[in-house]
FILOLO-730697 format. One record per atom (N, C-alpha, C): z, x, y. Coordinates in steps of 0.1 Angstrom, whole numbers, padded with zeros to 4 digits, always signed. Example, Ala and Ser with C-alpha at 12.3 -4.5 7.8 and 13.67 -1.06 7.14 Angstrom:
2
+0078+0132-0057
+0078+0123-0045
+0078+0132-0033
+0071+0128-0022
+0071+0137-0011
+0079+0129+0000
//
This chain:
300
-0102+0145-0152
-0115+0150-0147
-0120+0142-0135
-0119+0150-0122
-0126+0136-0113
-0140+0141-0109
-0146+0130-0102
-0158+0130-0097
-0164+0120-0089
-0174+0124-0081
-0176+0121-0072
-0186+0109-0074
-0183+0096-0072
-0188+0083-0075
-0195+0073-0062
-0190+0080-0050
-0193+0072-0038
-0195+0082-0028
-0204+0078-0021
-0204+0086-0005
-0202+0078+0005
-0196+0083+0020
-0198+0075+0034
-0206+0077+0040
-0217+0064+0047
-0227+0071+0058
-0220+0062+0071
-0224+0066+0085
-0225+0055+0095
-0240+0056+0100
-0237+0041+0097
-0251+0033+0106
-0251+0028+0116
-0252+0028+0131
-0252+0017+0136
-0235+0016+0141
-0228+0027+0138
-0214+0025+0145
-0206+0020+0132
-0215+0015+0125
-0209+0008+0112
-0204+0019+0099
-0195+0016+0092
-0192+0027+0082
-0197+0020+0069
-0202+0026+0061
-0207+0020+0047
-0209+0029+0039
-0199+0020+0027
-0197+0027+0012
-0210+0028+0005
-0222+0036+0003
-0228+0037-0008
-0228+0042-0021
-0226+0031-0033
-0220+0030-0046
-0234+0037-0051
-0228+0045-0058
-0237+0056-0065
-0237+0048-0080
-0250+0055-0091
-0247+0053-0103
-0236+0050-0113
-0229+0059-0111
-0218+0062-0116
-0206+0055-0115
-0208+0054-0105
-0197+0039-0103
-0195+0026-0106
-0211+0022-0108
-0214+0012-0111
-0212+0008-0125
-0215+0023-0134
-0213+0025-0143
-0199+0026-0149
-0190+0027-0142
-0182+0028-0145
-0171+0015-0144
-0175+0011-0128
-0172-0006-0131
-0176-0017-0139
-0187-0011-0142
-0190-0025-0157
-0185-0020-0169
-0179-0009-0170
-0173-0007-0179
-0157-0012-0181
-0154-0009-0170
-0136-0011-0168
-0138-0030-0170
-0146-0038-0164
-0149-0052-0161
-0146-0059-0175
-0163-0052-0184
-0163-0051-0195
-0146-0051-0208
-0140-0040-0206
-0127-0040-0212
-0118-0051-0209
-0113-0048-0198
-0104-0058-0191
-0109-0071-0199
-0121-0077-0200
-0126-0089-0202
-0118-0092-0217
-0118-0080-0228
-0118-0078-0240
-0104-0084-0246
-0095-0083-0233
-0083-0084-0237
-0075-0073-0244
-0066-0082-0252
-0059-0070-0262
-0070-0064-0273
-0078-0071-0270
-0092-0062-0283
-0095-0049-0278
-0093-0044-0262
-0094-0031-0259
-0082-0021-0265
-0072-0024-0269
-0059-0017-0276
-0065-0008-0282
-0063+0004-0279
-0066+0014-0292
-0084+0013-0295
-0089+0015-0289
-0104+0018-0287
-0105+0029-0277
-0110+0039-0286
-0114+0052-0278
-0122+0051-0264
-0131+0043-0268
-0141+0042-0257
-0135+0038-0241
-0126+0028-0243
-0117+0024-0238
-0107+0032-0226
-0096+0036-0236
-0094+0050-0232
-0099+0066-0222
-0112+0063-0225
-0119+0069-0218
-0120+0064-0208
-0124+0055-0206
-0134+0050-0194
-0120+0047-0182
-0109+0044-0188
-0099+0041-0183
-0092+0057-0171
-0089+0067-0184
-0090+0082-0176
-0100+0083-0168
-0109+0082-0170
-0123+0087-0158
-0122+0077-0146
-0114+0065-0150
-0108+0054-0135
-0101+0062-0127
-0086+0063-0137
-0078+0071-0129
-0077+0083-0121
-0087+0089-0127
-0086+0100-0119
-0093+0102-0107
-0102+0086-0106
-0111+0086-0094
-0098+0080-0081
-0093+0072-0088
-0082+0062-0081
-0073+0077-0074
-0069+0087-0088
-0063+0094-0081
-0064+0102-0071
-0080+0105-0073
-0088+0110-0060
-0087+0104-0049
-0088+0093-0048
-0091+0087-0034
-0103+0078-0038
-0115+0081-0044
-0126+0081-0045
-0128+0067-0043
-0119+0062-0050
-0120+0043-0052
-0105+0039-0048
-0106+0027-0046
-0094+0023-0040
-0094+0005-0039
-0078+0001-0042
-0080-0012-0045
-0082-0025-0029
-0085-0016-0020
-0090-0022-0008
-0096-0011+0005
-0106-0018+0008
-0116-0010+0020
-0118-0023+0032
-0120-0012+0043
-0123-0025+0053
-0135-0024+0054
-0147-0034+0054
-0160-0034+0057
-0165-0047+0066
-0172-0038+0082
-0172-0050+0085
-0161-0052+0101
-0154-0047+0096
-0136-0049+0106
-0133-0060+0097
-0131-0060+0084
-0122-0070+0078
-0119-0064+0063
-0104-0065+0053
-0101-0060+0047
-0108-0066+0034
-0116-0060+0026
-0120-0067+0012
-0107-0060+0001
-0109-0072-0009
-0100-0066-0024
-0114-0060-0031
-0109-0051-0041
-0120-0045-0046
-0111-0052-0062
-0119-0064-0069
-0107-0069-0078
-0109-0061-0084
-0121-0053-0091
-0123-0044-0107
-0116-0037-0109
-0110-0030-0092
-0099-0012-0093
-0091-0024-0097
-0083-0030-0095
-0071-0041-0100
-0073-0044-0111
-0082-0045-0119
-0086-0049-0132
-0085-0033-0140
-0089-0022-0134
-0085-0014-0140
-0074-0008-0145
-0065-0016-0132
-0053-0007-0130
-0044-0016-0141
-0048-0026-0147
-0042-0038-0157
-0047-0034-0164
-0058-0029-0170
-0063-0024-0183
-0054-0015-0189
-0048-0002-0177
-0041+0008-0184
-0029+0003-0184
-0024-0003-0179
-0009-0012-0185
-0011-0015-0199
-0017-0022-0201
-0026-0031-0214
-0027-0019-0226
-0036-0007-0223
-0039-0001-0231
-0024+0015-0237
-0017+0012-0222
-0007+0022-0224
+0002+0020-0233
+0007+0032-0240
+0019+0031-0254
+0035+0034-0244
+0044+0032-0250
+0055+0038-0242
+0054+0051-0251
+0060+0066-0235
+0062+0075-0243
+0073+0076-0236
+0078+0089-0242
+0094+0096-0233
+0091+0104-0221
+0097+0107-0213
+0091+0119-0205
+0102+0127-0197
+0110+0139-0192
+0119+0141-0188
+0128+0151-0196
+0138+0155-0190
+0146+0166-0199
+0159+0151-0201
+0160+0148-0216
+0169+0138-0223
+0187+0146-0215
+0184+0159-0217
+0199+0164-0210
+0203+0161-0196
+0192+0156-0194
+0197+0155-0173
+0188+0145-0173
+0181+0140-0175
+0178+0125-0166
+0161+0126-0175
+0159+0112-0183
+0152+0110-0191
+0143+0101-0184
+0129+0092-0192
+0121+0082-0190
+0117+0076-0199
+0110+0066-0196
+0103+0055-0209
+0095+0047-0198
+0082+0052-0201
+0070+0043-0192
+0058+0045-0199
+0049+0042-0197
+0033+0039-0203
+0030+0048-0203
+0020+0056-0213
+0014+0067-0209
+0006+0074-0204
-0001+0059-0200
-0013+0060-0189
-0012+0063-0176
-0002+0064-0172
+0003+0065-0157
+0018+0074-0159
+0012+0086-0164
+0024+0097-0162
+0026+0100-0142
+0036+0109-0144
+0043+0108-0128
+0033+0121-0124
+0030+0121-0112
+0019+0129-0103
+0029+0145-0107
+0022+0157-0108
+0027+0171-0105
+0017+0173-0094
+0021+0176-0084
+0019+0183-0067
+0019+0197-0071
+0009+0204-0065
+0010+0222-0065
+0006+0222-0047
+0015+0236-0041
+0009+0239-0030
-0004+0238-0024
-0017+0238-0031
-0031+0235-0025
-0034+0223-0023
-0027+0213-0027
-0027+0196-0026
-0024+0200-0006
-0018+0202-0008
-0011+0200+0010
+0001+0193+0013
+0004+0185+0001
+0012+0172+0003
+0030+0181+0000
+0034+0175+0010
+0050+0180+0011
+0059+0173+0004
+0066+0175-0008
+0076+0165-0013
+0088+0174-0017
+0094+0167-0010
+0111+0178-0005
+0119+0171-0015
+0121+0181-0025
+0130+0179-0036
+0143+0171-0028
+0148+0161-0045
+0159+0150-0042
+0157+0138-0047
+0143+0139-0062
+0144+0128-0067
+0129+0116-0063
+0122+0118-0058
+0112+0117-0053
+0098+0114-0066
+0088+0101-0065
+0081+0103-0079
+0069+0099-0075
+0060+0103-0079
+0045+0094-0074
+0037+0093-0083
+0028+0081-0087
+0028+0077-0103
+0014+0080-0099
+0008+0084-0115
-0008+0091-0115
-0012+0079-0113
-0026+0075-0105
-0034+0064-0100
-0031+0064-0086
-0021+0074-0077
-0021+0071-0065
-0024+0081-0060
-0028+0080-0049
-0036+0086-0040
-0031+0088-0026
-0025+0103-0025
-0021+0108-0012
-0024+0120-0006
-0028+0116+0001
-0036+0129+0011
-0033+0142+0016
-0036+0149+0020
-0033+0162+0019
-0023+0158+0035
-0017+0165+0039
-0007+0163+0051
+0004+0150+0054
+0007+0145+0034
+0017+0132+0037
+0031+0144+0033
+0036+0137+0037
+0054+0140+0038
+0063+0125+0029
+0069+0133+0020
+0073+0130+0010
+0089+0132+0009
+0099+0120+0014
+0111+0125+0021
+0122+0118+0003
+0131+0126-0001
+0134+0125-0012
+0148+0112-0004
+0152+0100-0016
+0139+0096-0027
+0129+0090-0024
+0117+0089-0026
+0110+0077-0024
+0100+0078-0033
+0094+0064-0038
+0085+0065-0048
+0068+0057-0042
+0060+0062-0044
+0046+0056-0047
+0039+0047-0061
+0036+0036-0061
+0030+0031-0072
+0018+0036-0075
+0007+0030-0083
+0001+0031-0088
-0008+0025-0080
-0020+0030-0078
-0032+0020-0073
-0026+0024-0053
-0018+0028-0052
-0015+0030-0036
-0024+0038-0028
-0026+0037-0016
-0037+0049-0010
-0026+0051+0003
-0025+0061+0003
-0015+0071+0012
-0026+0080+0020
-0029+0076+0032
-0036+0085+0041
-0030+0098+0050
-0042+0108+0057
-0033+0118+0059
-0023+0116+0070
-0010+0125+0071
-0004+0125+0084
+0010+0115+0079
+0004+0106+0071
+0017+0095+0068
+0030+0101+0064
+0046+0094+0067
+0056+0100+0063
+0060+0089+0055
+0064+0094+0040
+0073+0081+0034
+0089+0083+0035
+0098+0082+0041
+0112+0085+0044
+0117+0084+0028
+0132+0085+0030
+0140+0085+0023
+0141+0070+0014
+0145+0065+0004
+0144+0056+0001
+0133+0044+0007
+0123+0045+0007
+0110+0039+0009
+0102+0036-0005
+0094+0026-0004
+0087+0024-0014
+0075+0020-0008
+0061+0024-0016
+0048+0020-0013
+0046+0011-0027
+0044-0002-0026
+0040-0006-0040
+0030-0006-0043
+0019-0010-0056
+0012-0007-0062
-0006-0020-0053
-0007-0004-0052
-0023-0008-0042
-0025-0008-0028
-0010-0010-0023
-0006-0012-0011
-0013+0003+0001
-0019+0000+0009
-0030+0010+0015
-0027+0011+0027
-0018+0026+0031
-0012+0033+0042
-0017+0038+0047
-0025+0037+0061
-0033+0044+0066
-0029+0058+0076
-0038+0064+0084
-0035+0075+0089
-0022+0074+0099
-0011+0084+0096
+0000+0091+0106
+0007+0077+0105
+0011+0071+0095
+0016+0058+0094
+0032+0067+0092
+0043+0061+0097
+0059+0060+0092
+0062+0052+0089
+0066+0053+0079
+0077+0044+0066
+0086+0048+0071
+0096+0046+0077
+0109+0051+0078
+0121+0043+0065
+0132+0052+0068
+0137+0046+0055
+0144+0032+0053
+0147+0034+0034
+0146+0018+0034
+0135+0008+0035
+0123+0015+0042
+0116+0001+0040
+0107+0001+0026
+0107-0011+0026
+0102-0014+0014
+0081-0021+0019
+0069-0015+0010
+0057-0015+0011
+0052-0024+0000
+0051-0040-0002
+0052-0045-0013
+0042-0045-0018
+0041-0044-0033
+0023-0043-0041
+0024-0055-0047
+0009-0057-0051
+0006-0068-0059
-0006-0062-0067
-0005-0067-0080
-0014-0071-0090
-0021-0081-0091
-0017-0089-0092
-0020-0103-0095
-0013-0109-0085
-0022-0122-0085
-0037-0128-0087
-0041-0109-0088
-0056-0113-0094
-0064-0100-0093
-0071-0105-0083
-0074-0115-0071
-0083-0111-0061
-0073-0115-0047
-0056-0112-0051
-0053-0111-0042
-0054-0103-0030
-0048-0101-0018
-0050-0086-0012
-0037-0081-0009
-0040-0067-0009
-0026-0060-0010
-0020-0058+0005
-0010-0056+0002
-0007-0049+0019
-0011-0038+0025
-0017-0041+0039
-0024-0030+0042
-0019-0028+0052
-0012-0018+0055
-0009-0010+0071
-0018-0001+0075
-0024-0002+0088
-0035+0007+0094
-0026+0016+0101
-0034+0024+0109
-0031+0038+0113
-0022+0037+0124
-0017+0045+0122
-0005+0047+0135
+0009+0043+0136
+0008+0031+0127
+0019+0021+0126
+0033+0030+0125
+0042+0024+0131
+0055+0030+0129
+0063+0015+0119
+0070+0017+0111
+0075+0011+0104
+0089+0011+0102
+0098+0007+0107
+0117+0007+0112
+0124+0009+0095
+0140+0011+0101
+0145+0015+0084
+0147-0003+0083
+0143-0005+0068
+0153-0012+0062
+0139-0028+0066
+0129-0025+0068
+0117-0032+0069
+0113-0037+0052
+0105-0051+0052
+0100-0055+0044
+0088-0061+0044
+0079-0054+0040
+0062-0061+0041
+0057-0063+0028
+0055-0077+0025
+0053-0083+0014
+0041-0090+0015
+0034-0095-0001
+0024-0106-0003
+0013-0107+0006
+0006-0094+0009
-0006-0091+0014
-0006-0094+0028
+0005-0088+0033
+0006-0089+0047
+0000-0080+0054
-0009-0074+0064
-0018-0068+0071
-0014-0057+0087
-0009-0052+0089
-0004-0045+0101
-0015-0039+0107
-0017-0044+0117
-0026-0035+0127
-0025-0027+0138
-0038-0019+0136
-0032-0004+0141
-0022-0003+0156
-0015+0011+0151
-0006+0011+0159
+0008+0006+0165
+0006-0008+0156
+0019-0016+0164
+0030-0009+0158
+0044-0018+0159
+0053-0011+0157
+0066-0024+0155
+0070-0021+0141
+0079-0028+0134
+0092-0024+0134
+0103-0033+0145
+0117-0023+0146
+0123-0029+0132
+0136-0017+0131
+0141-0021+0121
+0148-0032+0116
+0144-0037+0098
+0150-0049+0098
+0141-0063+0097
+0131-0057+0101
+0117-0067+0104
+0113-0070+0086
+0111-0086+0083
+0104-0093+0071
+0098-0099+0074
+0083-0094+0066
+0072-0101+0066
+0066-0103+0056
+0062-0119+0055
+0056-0122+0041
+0049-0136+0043
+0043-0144+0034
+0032-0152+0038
+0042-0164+0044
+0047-0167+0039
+0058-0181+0046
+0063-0178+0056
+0061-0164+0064
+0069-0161+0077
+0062-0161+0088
+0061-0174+0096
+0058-0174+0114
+0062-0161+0118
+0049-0155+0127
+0052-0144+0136
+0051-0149+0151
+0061-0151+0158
+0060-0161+0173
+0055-0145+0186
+0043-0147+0189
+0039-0139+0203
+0047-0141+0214
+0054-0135+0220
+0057-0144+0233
+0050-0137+0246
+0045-0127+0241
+0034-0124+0252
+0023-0130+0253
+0018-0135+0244
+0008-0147+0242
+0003-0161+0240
+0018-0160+0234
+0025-0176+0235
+0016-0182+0224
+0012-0172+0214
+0005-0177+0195
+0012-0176+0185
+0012-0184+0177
+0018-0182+0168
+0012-0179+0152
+0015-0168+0148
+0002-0161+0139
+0012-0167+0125
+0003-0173+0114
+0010-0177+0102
-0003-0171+0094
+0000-0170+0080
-0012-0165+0068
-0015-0184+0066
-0026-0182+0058
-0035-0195+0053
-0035-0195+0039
-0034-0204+0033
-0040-0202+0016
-0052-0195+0012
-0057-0192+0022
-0071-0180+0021
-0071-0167+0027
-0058-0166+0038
-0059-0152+0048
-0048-0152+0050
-0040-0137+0048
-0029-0131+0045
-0025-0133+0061
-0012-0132+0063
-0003-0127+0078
-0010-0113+0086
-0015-0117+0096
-0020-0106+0105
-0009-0102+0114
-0003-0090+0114
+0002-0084+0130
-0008-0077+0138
-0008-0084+0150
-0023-0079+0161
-0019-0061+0164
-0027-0059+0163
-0031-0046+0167
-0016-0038+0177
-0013-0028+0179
-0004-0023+0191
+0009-0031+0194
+0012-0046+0183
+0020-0052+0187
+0038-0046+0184
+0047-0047+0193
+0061-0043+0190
+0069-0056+0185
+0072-0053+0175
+0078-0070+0166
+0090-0060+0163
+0098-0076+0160
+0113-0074+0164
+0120-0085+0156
+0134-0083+0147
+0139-0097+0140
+0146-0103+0150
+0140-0118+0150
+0146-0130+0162
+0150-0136+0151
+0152-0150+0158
+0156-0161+0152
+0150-0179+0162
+0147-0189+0151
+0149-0197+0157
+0154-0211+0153
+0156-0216+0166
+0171-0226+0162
+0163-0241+0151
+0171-0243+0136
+0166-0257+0135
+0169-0266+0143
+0161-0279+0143
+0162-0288+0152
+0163-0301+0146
+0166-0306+0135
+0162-0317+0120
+0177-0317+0114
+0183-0325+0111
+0190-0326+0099
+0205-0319+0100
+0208-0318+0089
+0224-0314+0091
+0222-0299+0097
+0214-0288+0097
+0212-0279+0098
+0211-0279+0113
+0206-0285+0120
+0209-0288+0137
+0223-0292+0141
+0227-0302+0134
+0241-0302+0138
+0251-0291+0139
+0245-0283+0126
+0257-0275+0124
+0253-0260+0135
+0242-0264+0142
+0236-0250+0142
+0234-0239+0141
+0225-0241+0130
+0218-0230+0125
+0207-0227+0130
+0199-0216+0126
+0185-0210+0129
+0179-0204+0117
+0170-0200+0119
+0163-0195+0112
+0157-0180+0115
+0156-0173+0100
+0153-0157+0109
+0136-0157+0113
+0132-0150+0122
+0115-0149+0124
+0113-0136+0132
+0103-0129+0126
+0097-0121+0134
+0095-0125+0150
+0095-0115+0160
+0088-0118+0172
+0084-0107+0177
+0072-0109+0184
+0065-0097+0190
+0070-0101+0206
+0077-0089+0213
+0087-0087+0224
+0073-0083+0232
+0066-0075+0228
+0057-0069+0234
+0045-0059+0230
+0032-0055+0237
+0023-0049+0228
+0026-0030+0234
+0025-0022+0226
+0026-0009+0228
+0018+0000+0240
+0033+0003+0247
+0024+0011+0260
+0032+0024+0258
+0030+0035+0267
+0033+0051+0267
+0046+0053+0263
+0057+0039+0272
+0071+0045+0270
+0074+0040+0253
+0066+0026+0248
+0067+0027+0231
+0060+0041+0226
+0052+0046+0232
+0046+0063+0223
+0056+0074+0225
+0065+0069+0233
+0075+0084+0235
+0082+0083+0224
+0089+0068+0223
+0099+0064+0220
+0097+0067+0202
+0083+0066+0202
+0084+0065+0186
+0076+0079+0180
+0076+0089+0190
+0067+0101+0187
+0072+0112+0177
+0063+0108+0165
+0074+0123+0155
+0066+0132+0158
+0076+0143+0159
+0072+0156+0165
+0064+0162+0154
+0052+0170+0162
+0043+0176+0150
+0047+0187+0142
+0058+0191+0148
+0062+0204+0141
+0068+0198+0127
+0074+0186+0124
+0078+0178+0114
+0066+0181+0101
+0053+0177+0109
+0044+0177+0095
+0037+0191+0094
//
């Protein structure tokens, strides 16, 4: 049963979530459980309040990160919710046992898509787990899976063997191409998830991990790992962007990043010379990068 818990206004150029009753209500509720531990197991009440999450999550309605501000917040409670129905789920079966069976929670059965969704998923094995959230005009290239807690905006393509993990928040006309991998996190619950903004093109065989951040537009060639221990070296700027024990890995805005290397300079590992792999941004995005990376609209 979903419903409608938040509205958007702009003020001032600014965009702001106004939390309605209902949500509030509903987040002290989910807080509330979560808090209870395994004493929420098997409590109706529970159960409930848990369904009335999900189906907001699956709406869109709520989501386990918003930018407010120009800066990404964690929303921990949707994370707390999304642990409650781990917690409170039974294993069931699910599947025809003669051709290809399951065993997962039963709080997070696999999404059924009908034509009026909008959403295109081209048979070949393909699964998207209830609690995620994808928008009417995503393309859905078999196999690829969506977690739980994911926000999939419109226009986005998830290729062939791709993964969005759980919470991880894909913004508008974003490509996953295949192979890449979209890492989630749960825990910590006030970590932050990986968030790719709009436009981004994303190479096969990519890896974005441990609340790494992509900003709009840029463009990650294939092959490219990113995760909190990984220097990203500018050389158009001559910066070198690292995460902090308080703020995740930023890629700047429009940037084209690329797998380099660089050489150690210490120890037996200089002698022998070696290097090390690292991201590098070659350069930031101009018209001949928009040709180059233009999926045709007739695609979506």
């Amino acid at each position: 049963m979903a419903f409608c818990i938040c509205i958007v206004v702009h003020w001032s150029g600014r965009q702001l979530t106004v939390i309605l009753p209902a949500m509030r209500e509903l987040q002290r509720q989910i807080e509330s459980y979560y808090a209870r531990g395994v004493e929420a197991v098997g409590l109706p009440e529970a159960g409930e309040a848990f369904l009335r999450f999900r189906d907001a999550l699956t709406a869109g309605t709520i989501r386990a990160a918003e930018k407010v501000d120009g800066r990404w917040r964690t929303n921990e409670w949707v994370k707390q919710g999304i642990l409650l129905g781990f917690r409170i789920g039974k294993l069931a079966e699910s599947g025809d046992p003669r051709v290809l069976s399951f065993v997962d929670k039963d709080t997070y059965p696999i999404r059924h898509f009908v034509a009026s969704d909008l959403v295109r998923v081209v048979p070949g094995g393909s699964s998207v787990r209830a609690g995620a959230y994808v928008a009417p005009s995503v393309i859905c290239m078999p196999p690829m899976f969506i977690n739980v807690g994911a926000y999939v905006d419109e226009g986005a393509m998830i290729d062939s063997h791709a993964l969005v993990g759980s919470c991880a928040q894909i913004g508008k006309r974003v490509h996953i191409s295949a192979a890449a991998q979209v890492g989630g996190v749960l825990e910590p619950i006030n970590a932050s998830p990986v968030i790719i903004e709009d436009d981004v093109l994303i190479g096969g065989n990519c890896g974005i991990y441990e609340g790494t951040q992509v900003g709009a537009r840029a463009v990650l060639g294939a092959g490219v790992i990113l995760t909190r221990s990984t220097p990203l070296f500018d050389t158009v700027h001559g910066e070198i962007y690292r995460a902090t024990p308080t703020e995740p890995l930023r890629v700047p805005a429009g940037a084209v990043v690329v797998p380099g290397s660089r050489a150690i300079t210490k120890g037996k590992a200089a002698e022998w010379g070696l290097s090390l792999y690292t991201p590098v941004i070659v350069k930031y995005r101009d018209e001949r990068t928009d040709r180059g990376v233009e999926l045709e609209d007739i695609l979506r």
